[in-house]
C-alpha positions in Angstrom: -91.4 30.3 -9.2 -92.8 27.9 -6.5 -91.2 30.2 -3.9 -94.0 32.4 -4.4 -96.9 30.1 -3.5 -95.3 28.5 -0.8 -95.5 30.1 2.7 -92.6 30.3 4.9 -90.8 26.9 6.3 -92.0 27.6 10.0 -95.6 28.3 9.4 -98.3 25.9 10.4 -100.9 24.5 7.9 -104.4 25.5 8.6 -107.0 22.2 8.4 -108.5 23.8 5.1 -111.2 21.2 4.5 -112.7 19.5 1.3 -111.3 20.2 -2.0 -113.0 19.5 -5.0 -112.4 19.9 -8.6 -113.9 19.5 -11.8 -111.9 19.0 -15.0 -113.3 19.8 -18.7 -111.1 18.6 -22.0 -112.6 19.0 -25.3 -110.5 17.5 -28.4 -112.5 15.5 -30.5 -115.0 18.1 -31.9 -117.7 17.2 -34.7 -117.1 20.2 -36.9 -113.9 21.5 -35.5 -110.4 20.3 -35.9 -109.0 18.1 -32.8 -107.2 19.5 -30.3 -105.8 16.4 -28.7 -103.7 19.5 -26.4 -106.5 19.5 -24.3 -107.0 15.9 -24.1 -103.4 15.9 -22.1 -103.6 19.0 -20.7 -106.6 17.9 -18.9 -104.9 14.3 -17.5 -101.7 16.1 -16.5 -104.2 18.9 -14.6 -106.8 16.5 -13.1 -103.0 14.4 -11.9 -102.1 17.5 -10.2 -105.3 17.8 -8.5 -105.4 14.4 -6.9 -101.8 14.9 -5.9 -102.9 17.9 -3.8 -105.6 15.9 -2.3 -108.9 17.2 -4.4 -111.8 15.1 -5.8 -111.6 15.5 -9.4 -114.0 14.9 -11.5 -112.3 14.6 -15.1 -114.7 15.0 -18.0 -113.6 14.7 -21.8 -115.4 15.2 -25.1 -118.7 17.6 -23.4 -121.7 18.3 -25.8 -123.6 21.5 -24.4 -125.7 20.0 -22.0 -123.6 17.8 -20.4 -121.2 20.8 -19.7 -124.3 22.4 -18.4 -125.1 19.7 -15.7 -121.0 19.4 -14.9 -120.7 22.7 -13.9 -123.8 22.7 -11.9 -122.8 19.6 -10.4 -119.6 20.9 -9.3 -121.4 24.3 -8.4 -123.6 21.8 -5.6 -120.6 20.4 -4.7 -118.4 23.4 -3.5 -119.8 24.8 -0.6 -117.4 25.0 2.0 -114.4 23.9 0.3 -111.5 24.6 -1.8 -112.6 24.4 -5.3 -111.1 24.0 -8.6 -112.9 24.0 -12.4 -110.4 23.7 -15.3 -111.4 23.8 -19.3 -109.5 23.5 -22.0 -111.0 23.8 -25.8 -112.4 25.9 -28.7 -113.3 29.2 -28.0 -115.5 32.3 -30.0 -115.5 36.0 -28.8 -119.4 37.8 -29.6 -120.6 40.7 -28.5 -117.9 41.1 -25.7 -118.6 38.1 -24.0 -117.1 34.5 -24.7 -118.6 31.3 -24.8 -116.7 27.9 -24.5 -117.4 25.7 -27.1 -118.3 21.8 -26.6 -117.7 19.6 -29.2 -121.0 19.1 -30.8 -120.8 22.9 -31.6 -121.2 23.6 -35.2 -120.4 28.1 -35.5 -121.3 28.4 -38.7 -121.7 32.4 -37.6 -120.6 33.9 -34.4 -124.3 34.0 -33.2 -124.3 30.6 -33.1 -122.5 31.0 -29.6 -125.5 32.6 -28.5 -127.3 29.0 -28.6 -124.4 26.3 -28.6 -121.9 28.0 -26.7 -121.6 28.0 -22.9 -120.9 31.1 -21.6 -117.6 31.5 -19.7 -118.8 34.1 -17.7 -121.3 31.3 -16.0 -118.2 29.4 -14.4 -117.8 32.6 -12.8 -121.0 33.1 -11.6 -121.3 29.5 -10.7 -117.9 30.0 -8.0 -119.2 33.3 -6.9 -122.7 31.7 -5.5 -121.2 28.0 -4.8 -119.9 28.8 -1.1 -116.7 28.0 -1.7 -114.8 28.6 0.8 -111.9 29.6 -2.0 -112.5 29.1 -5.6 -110.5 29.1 -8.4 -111.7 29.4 -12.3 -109.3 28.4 -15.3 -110.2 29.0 -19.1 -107.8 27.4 -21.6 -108.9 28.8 -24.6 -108.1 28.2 -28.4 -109.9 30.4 -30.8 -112.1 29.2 -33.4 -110.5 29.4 -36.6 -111.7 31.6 -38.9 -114.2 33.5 -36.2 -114.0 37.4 -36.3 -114.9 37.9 -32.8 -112.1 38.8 -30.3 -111.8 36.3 -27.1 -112.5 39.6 -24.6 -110.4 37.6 -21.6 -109.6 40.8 -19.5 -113.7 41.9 -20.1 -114.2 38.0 -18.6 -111.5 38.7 -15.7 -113.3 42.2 -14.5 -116.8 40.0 -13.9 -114.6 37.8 -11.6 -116.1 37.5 -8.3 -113.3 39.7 -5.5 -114.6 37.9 -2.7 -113.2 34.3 -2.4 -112.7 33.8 -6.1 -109.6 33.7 -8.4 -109.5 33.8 -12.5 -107.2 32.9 -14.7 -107.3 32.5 -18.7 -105.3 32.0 -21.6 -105.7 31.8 -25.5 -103.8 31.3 -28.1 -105.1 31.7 -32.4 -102.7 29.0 -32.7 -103.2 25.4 -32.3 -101.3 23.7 -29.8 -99.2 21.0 -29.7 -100.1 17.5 -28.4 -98.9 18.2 -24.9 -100.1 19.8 -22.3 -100.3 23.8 -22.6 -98.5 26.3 -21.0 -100.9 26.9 -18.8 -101.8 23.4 -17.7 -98.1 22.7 -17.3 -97.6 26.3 -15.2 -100.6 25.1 -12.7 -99.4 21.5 -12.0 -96.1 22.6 -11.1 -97.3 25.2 -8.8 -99.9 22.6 -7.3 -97.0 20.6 -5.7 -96.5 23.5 -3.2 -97.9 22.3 0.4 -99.4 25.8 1.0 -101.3 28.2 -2.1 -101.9 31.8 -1.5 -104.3 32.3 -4.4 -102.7 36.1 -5.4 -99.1 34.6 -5.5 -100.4 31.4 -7.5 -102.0 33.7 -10.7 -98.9 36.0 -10.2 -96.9 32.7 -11.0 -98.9 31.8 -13.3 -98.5 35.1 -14.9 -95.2 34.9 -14.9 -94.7 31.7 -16.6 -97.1 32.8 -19.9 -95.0 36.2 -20.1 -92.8 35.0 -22.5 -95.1 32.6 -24.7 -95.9 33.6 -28.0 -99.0 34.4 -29.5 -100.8 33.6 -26.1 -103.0 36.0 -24.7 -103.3 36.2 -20.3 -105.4 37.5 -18.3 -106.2 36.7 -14.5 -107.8 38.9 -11.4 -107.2 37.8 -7.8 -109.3 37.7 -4.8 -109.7 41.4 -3.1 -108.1 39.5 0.2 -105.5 36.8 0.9 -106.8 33.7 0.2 -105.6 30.0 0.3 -106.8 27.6 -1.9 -104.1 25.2 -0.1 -103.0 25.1 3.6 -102.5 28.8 4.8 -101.3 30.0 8.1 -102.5 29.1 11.2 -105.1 31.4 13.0 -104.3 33.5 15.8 -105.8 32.3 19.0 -108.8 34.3 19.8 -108.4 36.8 22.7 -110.6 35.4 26.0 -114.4 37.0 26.0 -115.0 40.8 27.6 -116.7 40.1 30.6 -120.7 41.2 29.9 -122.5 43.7 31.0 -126.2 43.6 31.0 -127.7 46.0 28.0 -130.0 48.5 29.5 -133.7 47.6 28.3 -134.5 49.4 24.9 -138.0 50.6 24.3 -139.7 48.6 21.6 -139.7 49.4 18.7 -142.7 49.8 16.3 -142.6 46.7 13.6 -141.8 47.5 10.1 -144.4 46.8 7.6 -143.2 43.2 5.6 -142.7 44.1 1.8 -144.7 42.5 -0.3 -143.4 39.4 -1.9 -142.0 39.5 -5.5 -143.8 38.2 -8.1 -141.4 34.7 -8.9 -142.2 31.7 -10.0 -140.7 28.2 -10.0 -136.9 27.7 -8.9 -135.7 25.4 -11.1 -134.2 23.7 -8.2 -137.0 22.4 -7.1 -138.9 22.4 -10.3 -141.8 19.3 -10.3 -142.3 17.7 -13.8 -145.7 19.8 -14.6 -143.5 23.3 -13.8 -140.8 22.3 -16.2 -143.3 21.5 -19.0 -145.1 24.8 -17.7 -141.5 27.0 -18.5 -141.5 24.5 -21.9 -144.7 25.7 -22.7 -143.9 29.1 -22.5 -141.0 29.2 -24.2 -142.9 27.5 -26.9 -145.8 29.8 -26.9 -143.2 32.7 -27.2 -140.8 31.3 -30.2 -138.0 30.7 -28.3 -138.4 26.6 -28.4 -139.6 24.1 -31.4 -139.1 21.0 -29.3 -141.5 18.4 -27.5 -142.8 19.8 -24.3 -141.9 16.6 -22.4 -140.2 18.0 -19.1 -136.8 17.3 -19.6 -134.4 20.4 -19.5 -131.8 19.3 -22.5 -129.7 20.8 -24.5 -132.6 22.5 -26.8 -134.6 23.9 -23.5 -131.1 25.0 -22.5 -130.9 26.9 -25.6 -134.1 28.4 -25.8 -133.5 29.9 -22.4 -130.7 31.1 -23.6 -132.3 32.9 -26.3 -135.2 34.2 -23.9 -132.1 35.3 -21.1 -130.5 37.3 -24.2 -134.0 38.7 -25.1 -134.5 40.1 -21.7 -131.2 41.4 -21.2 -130.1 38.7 -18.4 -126.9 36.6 -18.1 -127.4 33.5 -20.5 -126.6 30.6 -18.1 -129.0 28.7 -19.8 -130.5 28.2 -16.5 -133.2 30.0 -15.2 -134.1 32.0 -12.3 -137.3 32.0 -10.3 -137.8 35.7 -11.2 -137.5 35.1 -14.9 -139.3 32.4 -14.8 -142.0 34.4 -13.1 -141.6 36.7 -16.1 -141.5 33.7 -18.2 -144.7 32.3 -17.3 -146.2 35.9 -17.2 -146.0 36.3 -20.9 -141.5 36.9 -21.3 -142.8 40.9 -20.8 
């Protein structure tokens, strides 16, 4: 199997930069019973990582908003390099789209994902704008017990990013042993390759969940070669056509500048009166009952959320500056 991520013997390794990873392994859940799978599957994973020379950040036992802040932290941290996010834990299909569950989630109905579920898609979105210069996204997903919606993985691989991003995700109704999963164990193996085309590592990784029972794959690859490892080295650019001077062009008449759209804050760069501005509005507009106190938790989180769903917009649980121009404008 490692024969397919591994390039031929004679090619040269490409310098291929920083490589950074962030690792998510929720076990011990409040209302849920443990899944001490992920616990390991997340060690043996984040091992693999360092092995292949990435800085992993290894995070157990998430509640909503600190998943939030790890995947935006790892989002800031990717631009340029090759980047890895890995998490294993509860899942819940709703409405097509499914949401990872931290461990202070209670589902007591499947619209409670809407509100204490992160949304898997939002790993995906996080790669596509990070700058990575290769990115890969891996869901290890058990399904809630009990939950009537359907994890939608192949829905979740068709939003993937073509670019420079690769998906991959597995589920199971089952829960796992204590080990690591098959997927987990499928990845590390493959990381020990000194070169990782990221096409011929999901078609391993494919390839290694055929067989398992009662687990569900699905994974979409980059729309071009891509390494996440090494990769061959680049042909030596041909020597510069000598120049010829450009005849002079008549200028041209300026085109009128578009007015600006209406936007407000990003939340970026957000000072501590904007944030209790957005609090305030999402207060005003039923979509918050907490203290207006400029902090961006886990309930403001939510309520954007709720607002995002309201409007028809992804629910990252972070905002944009145009809805929070919209926001701030009365949520029309």
């Amino acid at each position: 199997m490692l024969c397919a991520v591994t390039s031929a013997a004679n090619a040269a390794p490409a310098a291929d930069g920083r490589r950074v990873a962030l690792v998510i392994g929720n076990a011990t859940y409040t209302a849920l019973p443990a899944l001490p799978a992920c616990t390991a599957s997340a060690n043996v994973v984040a091992a693999a990582l360092r092995r292949a020379g990435f800085e992993v950040s290894e995070r157990l036992d998430l509640t909503n908003g600190e998943m939030g802040a790890a995947i935006a932290d790892w989002d800031a941290s990717s631009s340029g390099a090759s980047a890895v996010v890995y998490v294993c834990g509860y899942a819940v299909g709703y409405d097509n789209r499914d949401f990872l569950l931290p461990v202070s989630a209670r589902i007591e109905r499947d619209t409670d994902a809407l509100t204490q579920g992160v949304l898997a898609k939002s790993l995906l979105d996080a790669a596509g704008r990070s700058g990575a210069r290769a990115a890969l996204v891996l869901v290890d997903a058990v399904a809630k017990p009990a939950s009537t919606g359907r994890l939608a993985l192949d829905t979740l691989a068709g939003n993937a990013p073509t670019a420079s991003v690769g998906f991959a995700a597995a589920s199971t109704t089952t829960t796992p042993p204590q080990g690591a999963t098959p997927l987990a164990t499928a990845f590390s193996t493959a990381l020990a390759a000194p070169q990782i085309d990221m096409g011929k590592l999901l078609d391993t990784l494919r390839q290694h969940l055929a067989g398992t029972t009662g687990t569900q794959f699905a994974a979409r690859a980059p729309s071009s070669p891509v390494w996440l490892i090494g990769g061959p080295a680049p042909a030596p650019a041909p020597p510069p056509p000598v120049a010829t001077p450009p005849a002079p062009a008549a200028p041209a008449a300026a085109a009128p500048t578009p007015p600006p759209p209406t936007a407000g804050p990003d939340e970026a760069h957000m000072t501590d009166a904007d944030r209790r501005r957005i609090q305030d509005a999402l207060l005003r507009l039923g979509y918050y009952d907490g203290r207006v106190d400029g902090i961006f938790g886990p309930d403001t989180r939510a309520a954007i959320r709720r607002f995002q769903h309201e409007i028809g917009a992804e629910m990252s649980g972070h905002i944009t500056p145009e809805q929070s121009g919209r926001l701030l404008a009365g949520g029309s």
